[in-house]
C-alpha positions in Angstrom: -35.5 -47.2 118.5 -32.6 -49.6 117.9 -34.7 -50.9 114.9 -35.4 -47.7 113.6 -31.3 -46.8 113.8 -31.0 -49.9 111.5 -33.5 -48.9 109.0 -31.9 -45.8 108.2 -28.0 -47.2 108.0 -30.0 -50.2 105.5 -31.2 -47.5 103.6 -28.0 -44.9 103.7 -25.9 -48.2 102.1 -28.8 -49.1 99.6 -28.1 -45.0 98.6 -24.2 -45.3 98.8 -24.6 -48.5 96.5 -27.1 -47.2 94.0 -24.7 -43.8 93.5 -21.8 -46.4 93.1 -23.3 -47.9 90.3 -24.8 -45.2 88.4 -21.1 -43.8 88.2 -19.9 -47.1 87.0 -22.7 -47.2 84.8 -22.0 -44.1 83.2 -18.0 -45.3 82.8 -19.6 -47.9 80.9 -21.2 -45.7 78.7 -18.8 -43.4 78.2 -15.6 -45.9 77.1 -18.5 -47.2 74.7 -19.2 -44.5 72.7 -15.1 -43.8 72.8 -15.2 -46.9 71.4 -17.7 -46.3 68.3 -16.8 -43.4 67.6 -12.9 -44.3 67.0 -14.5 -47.3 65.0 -16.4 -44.6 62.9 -13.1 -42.9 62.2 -10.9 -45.7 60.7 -11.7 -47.5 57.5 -11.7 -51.4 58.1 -8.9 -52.6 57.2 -10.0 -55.8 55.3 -12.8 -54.6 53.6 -14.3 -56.6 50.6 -13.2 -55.5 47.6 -14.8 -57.2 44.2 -12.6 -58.4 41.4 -13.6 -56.3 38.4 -12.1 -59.0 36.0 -9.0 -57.1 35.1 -5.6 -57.5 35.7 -2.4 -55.8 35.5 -0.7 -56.0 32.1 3.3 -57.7 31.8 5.5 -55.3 31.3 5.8 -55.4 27.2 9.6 -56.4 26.0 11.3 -53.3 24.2 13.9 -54.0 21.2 16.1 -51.1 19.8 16.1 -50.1 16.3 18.9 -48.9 15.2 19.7 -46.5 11.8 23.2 -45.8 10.6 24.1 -42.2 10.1 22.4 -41.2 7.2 21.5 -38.1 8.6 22.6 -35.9 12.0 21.3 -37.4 15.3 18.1 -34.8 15.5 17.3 -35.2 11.8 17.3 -38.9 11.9 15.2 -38.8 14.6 12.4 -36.5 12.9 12.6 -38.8 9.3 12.4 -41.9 11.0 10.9 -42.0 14.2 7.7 -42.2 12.2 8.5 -45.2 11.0 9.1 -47.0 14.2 6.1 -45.2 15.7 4.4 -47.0 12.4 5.6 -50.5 13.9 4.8 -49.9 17.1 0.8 -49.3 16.6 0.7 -53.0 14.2 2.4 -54.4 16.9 1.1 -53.6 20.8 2.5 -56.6 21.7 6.2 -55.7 22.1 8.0 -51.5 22.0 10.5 -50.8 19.5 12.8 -48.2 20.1 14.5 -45.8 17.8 18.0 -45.3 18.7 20.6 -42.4 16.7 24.3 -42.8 16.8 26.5 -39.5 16.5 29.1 -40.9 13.6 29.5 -44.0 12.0 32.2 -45.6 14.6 29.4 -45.3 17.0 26.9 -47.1 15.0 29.1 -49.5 14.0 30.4 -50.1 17.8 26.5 -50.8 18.5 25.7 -52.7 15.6 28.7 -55.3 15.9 28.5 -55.9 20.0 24.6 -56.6 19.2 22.9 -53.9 20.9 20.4 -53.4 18.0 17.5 -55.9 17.5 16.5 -54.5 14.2 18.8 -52.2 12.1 19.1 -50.1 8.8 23.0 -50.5 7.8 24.9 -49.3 5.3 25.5 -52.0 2.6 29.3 -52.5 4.0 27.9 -53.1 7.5 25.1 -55.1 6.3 27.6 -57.3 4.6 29.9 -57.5 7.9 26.9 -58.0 10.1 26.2 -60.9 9.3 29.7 -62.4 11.0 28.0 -60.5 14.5 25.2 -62.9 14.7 22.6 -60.6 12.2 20.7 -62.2 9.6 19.3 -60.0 6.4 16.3 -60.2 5.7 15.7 -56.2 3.7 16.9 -53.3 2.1 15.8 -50.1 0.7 14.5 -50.0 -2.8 15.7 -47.3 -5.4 19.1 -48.9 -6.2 19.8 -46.0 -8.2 20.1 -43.4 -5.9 22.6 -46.2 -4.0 25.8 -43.8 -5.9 28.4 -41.8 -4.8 28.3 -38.1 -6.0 31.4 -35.0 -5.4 30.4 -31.3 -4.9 32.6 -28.6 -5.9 32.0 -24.6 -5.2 31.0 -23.1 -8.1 33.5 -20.7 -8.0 36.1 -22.9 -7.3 38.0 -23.3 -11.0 37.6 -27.0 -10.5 36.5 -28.4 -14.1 38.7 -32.2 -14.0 39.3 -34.6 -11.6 43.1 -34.0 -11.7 42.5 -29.9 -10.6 42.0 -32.0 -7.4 45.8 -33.1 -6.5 47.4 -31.6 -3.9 43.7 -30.5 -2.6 41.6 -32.2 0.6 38.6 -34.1 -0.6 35.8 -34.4 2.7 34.2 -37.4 3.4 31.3 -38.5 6.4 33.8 -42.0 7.4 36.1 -44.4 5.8 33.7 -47.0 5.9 30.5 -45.3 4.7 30.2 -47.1 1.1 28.1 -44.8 -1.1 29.5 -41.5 0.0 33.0 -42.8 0.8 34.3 -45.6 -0.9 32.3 -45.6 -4.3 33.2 -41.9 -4.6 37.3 -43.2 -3.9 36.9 -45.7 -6.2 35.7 -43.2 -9.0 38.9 -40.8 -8.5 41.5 -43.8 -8.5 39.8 -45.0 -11.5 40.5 -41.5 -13.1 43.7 -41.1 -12.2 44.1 -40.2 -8.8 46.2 -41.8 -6.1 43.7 -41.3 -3.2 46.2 -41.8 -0.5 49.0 -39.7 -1.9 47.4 -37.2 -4.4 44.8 -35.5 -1.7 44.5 -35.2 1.5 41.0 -37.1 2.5 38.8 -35.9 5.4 36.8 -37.5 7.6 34.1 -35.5 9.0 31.5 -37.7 10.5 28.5 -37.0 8.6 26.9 -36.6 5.6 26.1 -33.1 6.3 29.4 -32.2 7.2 30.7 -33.0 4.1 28.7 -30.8 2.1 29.2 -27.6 4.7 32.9 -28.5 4.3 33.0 -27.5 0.9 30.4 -24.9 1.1 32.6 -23.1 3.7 35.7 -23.7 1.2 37.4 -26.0 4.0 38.5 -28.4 1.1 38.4 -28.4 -2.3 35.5 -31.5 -2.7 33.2 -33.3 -0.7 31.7 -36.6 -1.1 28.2 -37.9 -0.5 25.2 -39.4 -1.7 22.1 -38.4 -3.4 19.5 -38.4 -0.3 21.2 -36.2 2.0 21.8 -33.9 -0.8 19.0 -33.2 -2.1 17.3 -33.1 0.9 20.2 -29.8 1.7 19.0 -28.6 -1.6 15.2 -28.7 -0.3 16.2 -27.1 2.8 18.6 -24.7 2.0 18.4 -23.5 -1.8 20.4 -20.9 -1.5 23.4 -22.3 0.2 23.0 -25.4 -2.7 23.2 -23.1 -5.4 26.2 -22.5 -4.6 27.5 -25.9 -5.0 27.5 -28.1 -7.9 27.3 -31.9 -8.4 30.7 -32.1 -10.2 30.7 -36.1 -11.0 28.8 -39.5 -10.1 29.3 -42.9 -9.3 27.6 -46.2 -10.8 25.6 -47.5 -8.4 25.2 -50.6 -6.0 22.4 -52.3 -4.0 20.7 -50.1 -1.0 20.9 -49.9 2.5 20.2 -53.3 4.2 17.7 -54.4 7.0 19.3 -56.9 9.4 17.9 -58.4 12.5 19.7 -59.9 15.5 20.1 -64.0 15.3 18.2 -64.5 18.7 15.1 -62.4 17.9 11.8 -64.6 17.3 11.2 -65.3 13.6 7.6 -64.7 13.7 7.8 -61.4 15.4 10.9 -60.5 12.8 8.6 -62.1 9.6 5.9 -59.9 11.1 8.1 -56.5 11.5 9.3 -57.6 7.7 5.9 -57.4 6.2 5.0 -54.5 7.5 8.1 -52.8 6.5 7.8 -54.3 2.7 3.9 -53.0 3.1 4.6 -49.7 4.0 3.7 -48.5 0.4 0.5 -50.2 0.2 -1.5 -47.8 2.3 -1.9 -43.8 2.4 -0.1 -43.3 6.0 3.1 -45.7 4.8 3.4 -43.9 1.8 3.4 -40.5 3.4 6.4 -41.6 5.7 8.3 -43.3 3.0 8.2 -39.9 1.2 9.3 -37.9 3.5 12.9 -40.3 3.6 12.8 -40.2 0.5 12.0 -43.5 -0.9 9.9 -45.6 -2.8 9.2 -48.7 -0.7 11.6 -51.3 1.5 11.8 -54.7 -0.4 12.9 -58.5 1.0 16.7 -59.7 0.5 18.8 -62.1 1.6 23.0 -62.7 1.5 22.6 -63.1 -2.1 21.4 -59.7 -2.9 24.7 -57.7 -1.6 27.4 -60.1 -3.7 27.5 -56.9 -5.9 28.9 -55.3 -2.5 31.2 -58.1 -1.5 32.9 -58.3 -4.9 33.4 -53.8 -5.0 34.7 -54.3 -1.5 36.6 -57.1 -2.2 38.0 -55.0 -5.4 38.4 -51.7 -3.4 40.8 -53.3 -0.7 42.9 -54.0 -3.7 43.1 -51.5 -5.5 42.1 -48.1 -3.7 42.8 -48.4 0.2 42.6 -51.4 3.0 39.0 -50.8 4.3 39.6 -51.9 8.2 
């Protein structure tokens, strides 16, 4: 009997034993599949990823252009962002950047601390630039619409320069040449004292002068031949009312200048193009719409016409600074 006891306690351990495995077995399996399955739900993090050959582009180096005040902020924008956007598909390589200045202090502000890289100044600024660290290199072609011309109402009984004393004449600035100082120039060379016979106005832009004397807010107003006639393509109606009264002679176009540190082949390269413009269908579409006939190379020599009137101007007529 006593060996028949110890069978059966030998086989109730080999039971207890066999149950205490299964449930360690089945621990096992169950931490495993935890396992896998929160394997399944994470991406690895260092997968292999193939190099497709292409790599991330350097950041391409942007230069401002810069256009003095030919026109109001918004329409100088709409004649000659065209132009830059014309640049900037010949040359992917680098971003130019059109930049408008509200009046002609600003410009020049910009213009003579070297904030432009490329710019379109007036042919006094041009001349002046060049002591800023600017080198010229272009112009505009069509001298002969470089003049001065004076509006008068219709209305207004003005038929000789001397009806003006006593009268305010309006101007865009003291230092735009064409519509400024050329059209100064004319009236002290017919008899008018231009800083004690009329009372000059400085209005800040081109169009400003001409609504000046539409509104009858002075008796004259200066500008130049682009600016009008684009007014007169505009607004016929309000132009007939006005009349081109006299003329000045005329002097070498607006200037292209480009900032002393900028590369000479990328500046020979923006040259061409520019002088090219009206050698192809889509340059000659924009240059129309400015309105011009082409851009053309210069250099120092090509504005001594404009350093000897300024030089003759600060003598006779007014100091220009």
């Amino acid at each position: 009997m006593p060996q028949v006891g110890q069978r059966l306690f030998i086989a109730k351990v080999n039971k207890y034993n066999i149950l205490i495995f299964m449930i360690k077995f089945i621990k096992c399996l169950a931490l495993f599949a935890i396992v896998m399955l929160g394997g399944c739900g994470k991406p690895e993090q260092n997968t292999y990823q193939p190099e497709l050959g292409t790599k991330p582009s350097p950041p391409v180096a942007e230069y401002i252009v810069g256009i003095h005040p030919l026109h109001n902020p918004q329409r100088l924008m709409e004649l000659y962002g065209p132009v830059v956007d014309y640049m900037n598909s010949a040359m992917p390589q680098v971003h130019f950047k059109l930049e408008a200045s509200r009046n002609y202090a600003e410009f020049e502000k910009k213009l003579y601390a070297g904030h432009f890289a490329f710019a379109m100044p007036n042919p006094y600024q041009t001349v002046r630039s060049v002591d800023h660290g600017y080198r010229i290199f272009g112009k505009m072609g069509d001298d002969e619409v470089f003049r001065g011309i004076i509006l008068v109402r219709r209305d207004s009984g003005i038929h000789d320069v001397a009806d003006l004393k006593g009268k305010s004449v309006s101007y865009p600035a003291a230092t735009a040449l064409a519509a400024t100082m050329m059209p100064q120039y004319y009236l002290h060379t017919h008899g008018i004292d231009v800083n004690r016979d009329i009372r000059n106005r400085y209005v800040g832009s081109q169009e400003s002068s001409i609504m000046n004397v539409l509104r009858g807010d002075v008796a004259a107003g200066a500008t130049w031949p682009v600016p009008w006639n684009a007014f007169v393509a505009e607004h016929p109606d309000m132009a007939r009312q006005l009349v081109v009264k006299w003329q000045t002679g005329s002097l070498p176009n607006n200037g292209w200048v480009v900032r002393g540190d900028i590369p000479r082949t990328m500046a020979d390269q923006f040259a061409q193009l520019l002088f090219g413009m009206n050698q192809s269908a889509q340059g000659r579409a924009l240059l129309k719409r400015l309105p011009i006939s082409h851009f053309e190379p210069a250099s120092d020599e090509t504005y001594r016409p404009v350093q000897e009137f300024l030089t003759m101007f600060s003598k006779t007529v007014r100091p220009i600074e």
